[in-house]
N, C-alpha and C positions, 0 to 999 in steps of 0.2 A: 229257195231251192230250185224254181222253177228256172229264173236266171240265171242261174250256176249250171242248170243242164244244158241250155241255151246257147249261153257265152261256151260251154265245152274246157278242152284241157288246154289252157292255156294261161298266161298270168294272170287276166281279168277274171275269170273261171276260178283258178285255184284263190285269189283274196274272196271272192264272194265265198266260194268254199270256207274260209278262215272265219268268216262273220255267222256264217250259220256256225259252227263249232261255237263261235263266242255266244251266240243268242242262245244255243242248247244250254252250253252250261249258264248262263243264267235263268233259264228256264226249269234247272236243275236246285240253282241255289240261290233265289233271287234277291238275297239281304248279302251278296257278296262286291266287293267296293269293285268297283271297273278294274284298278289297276291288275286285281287279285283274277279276276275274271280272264281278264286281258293275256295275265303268264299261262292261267292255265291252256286258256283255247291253245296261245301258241303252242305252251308244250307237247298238246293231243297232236295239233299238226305236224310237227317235227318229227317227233315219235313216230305216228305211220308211216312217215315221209321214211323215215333211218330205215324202219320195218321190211321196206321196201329192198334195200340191199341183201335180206337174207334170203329173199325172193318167195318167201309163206304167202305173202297178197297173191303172187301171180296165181300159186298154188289150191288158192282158198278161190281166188276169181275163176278157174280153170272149171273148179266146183260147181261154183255160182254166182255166173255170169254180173247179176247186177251186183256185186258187192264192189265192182269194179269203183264204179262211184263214191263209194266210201274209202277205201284203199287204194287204190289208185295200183300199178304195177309194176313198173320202172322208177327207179329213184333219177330226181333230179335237184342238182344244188339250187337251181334258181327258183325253183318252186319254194322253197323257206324264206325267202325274200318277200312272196310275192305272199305267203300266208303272215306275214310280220303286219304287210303294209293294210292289210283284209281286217288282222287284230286291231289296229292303232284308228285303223277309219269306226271300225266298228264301236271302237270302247271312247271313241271320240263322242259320237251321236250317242254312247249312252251317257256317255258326261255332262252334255249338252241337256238330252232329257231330263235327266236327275233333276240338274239347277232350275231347269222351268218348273218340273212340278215340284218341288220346295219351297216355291215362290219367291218373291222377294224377303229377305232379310229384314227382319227387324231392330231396332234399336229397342235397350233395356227399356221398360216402362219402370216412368220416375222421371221426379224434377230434373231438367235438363241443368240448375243453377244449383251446387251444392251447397247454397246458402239459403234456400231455400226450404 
């Protein structure tokens, strides 16, 4: 989050933005498979994103202030792009984790010779 305030509104910004939304919802539903994880963050991100057009964020931010960072205020197309690339790096590294803590694969225990 710290990083996302950092980096500010911009592409690098909005993907880091997209990764905390994916880390939330698994932190929400943590026995949910990456892919599943992955549709939902983007969908949250789209969704405000679209929200954006009715112009309620500006309205709610005009309220209070910091929600701005949640919301954001003006819609932008390339901003969905840049929360796709935030979901896919994010649900990547959780991919990645998964397999390491699963450990390695085992083979059935039993005679390797079925004649055996």
């Amino acid at each position: 989050m710290v990083a996302g305030l950092v980096v500010g509104s911009n592409p690098a910004g909005d993907a880091l933005y997209a990764a905390l939304v994916y880390v939330l919802v698994l932190g929400l539903a943590p026995a949910v498979p990456s892919n599943r994880a992955g549709m939902v963050a983007f969908g949250i991100c789209a969704a405000i994103e679209l929200l954006q057009l009715t112009g309620l964020p500006a309205e709610i931010v005009g309220a209070a202030p910091a929600a701005r960072y949640a919301l954001g205020t003006t819609f932008q197309a390339p901003d969905l792009l840049a929360y796709a690339v935030g979901v896919l790096l994010a649900a990547g590294v959780d991919v990645l984790v998964r397999r390491r803590a699963s450990g390695p694969r085992r083979a059935a225990v039993g005679p390797s010779d079925p004649a055996e």
